[in-house]
C-alpha positions as a Markdown table, in Angstrom:
| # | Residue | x | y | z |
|---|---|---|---|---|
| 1 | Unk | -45.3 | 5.3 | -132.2 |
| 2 | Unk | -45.9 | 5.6 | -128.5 |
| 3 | Unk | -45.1 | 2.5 | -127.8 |
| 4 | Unk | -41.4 | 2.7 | -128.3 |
| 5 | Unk | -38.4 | 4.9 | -127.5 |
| 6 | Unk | -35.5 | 6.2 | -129.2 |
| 7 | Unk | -32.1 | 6.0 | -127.1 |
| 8 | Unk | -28.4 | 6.3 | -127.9 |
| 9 | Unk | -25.8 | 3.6 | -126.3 |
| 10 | Unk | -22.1 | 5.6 | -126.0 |
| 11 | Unk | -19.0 | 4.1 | -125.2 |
| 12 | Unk | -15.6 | 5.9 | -125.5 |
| 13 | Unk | -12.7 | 5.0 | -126.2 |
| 14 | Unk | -9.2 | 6.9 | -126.1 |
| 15 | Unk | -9.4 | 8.5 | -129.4 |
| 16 | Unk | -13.4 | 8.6 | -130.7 |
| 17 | Unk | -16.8 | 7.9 | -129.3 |
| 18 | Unk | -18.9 | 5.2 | -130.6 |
| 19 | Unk | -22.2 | 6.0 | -130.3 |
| 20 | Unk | -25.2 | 3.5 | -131.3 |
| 21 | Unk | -29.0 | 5.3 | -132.2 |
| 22 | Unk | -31.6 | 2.4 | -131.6 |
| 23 | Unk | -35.7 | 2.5 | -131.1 |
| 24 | Unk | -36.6 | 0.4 | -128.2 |
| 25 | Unk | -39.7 | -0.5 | -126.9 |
| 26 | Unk | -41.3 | 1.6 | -124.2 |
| 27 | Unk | -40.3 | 0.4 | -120.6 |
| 28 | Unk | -37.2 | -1.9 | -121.6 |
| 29 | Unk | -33.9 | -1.7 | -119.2 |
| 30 | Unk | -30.2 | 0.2 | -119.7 |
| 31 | Unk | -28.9 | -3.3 | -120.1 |
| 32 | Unk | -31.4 | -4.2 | -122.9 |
| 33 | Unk | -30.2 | -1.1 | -124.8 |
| 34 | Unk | -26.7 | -1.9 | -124.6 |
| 35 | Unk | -27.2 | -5.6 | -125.7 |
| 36 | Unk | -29.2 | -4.5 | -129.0 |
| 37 | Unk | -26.5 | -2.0 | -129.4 |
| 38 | Unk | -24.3 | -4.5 | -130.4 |
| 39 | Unk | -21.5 | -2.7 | -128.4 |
| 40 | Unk | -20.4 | -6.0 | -126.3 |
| 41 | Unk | -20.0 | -7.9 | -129.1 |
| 42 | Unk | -17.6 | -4.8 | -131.1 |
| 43 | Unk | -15.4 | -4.0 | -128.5 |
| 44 | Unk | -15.0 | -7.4 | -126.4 |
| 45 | Unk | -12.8 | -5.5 | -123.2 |
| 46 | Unk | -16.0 | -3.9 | -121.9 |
| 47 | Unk | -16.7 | -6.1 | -118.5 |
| 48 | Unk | -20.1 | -4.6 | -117.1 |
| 49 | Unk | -20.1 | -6.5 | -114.2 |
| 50 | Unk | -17.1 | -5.5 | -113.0 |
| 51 | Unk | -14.6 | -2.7 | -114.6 |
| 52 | Unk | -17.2 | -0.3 | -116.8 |
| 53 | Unk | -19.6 | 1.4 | -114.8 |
| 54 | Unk | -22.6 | 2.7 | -117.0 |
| 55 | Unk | -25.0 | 5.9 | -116.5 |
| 56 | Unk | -27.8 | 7.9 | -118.0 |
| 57 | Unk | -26.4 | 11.3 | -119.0 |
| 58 | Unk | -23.5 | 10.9 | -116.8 |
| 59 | Unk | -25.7 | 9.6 | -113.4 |
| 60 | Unk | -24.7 | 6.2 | -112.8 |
| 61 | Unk | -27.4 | 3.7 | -113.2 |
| 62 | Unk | -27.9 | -0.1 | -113.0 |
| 63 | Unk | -28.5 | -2.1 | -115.9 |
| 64 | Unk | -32.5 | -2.5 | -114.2 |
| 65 | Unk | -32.6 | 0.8 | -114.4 |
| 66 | Unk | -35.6 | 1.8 | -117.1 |
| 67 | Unk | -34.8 | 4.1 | -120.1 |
| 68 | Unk | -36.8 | 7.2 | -121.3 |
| 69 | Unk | -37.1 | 8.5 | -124.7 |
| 70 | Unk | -34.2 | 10.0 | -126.0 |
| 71 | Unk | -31.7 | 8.8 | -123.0 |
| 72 | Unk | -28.0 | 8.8 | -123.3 |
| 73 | Unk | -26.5 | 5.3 | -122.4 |
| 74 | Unk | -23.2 | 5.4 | -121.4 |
| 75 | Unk | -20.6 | 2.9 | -121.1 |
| 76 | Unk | -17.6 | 4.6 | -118.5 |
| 77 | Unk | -14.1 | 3.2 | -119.1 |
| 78 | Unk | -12.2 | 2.0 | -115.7 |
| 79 | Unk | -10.3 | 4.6 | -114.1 |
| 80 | Unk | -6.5 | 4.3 | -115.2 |
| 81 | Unk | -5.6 | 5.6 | -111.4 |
| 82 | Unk | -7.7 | 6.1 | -108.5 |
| 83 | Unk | -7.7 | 9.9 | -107.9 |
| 84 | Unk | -7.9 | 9.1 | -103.9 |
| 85 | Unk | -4.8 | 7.0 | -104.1 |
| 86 | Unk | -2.9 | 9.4 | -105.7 |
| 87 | Unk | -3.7 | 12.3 | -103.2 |
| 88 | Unk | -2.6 | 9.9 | -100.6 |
| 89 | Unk | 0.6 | 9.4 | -102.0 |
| 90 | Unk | 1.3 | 12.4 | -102.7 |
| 91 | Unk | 0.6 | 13.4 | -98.9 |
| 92 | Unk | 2.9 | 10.5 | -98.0 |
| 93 | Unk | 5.7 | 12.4 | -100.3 |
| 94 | Unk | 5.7 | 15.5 | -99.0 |
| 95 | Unk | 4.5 | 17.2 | -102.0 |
| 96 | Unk | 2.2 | 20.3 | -101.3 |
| 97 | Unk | -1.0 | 20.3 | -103.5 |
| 98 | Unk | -2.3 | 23.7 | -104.3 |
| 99 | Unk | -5.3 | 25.5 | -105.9 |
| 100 | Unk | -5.1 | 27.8 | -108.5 |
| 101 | Unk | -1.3 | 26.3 | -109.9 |
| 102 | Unk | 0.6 | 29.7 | -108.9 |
| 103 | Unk | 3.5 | 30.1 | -106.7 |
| 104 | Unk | 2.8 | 30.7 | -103.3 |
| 105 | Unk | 3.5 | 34.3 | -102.4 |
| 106 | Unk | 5.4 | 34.7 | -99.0 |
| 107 | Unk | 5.2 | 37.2 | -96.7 |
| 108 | Unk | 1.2 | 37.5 | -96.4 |
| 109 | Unk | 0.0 | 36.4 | -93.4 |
């Protein structure tokens, strides 16, 4: 069967993963994937065009974006916090960030 593809549509959620096994045809689209998943239709709150980002083993991709045989789909959940903002404001606070989560040791120079 050369002329199809077998792919897997992920999405996860707080507590599990769902993840969807299909056979598509050869040459079809991330976005085709996802719709024969039936993924939109389960879980309703996924927005692709504007809060869930989706990739292909963790490289984001657009939904034109043609599939391979045996590609990972994946549907990203939208950032509860932006990790930029966060680091701004804790700049703005005062707090010192550090590496490595251990106490400063004074007197080196």
């Amino acid at each position: 069967m050369s002329d199809s593809i077998r792919v897997e549509v992920c999405y996860a959620l707080r507590d599990r993963q769902e993840v969807v096994r299909l056979r598509m045809p050869a040459g079809c689209t991330v976005q085709q994937a996802i719709e024969a998943s039936g993924i939109l239709q389960k879980h309703p709150e996924i927005d692709l065009g504007k809060a869930n980002k989706i990739g292909v083993f963790a490289k984001l991709v657009k939904g034109e974006a043609t599939l391979r045989d045996q590609d990972r789909v994946e549907i990203y959940r939208p950032l509860i916090a932006d990790p930029k903002e966060v680091r701004r404001k804790r700049a703005e606070e005062g707090k010192v960030m550090k590496k490595g989560g251990g106490p400063a040791e004074e007197g080196l120079a």
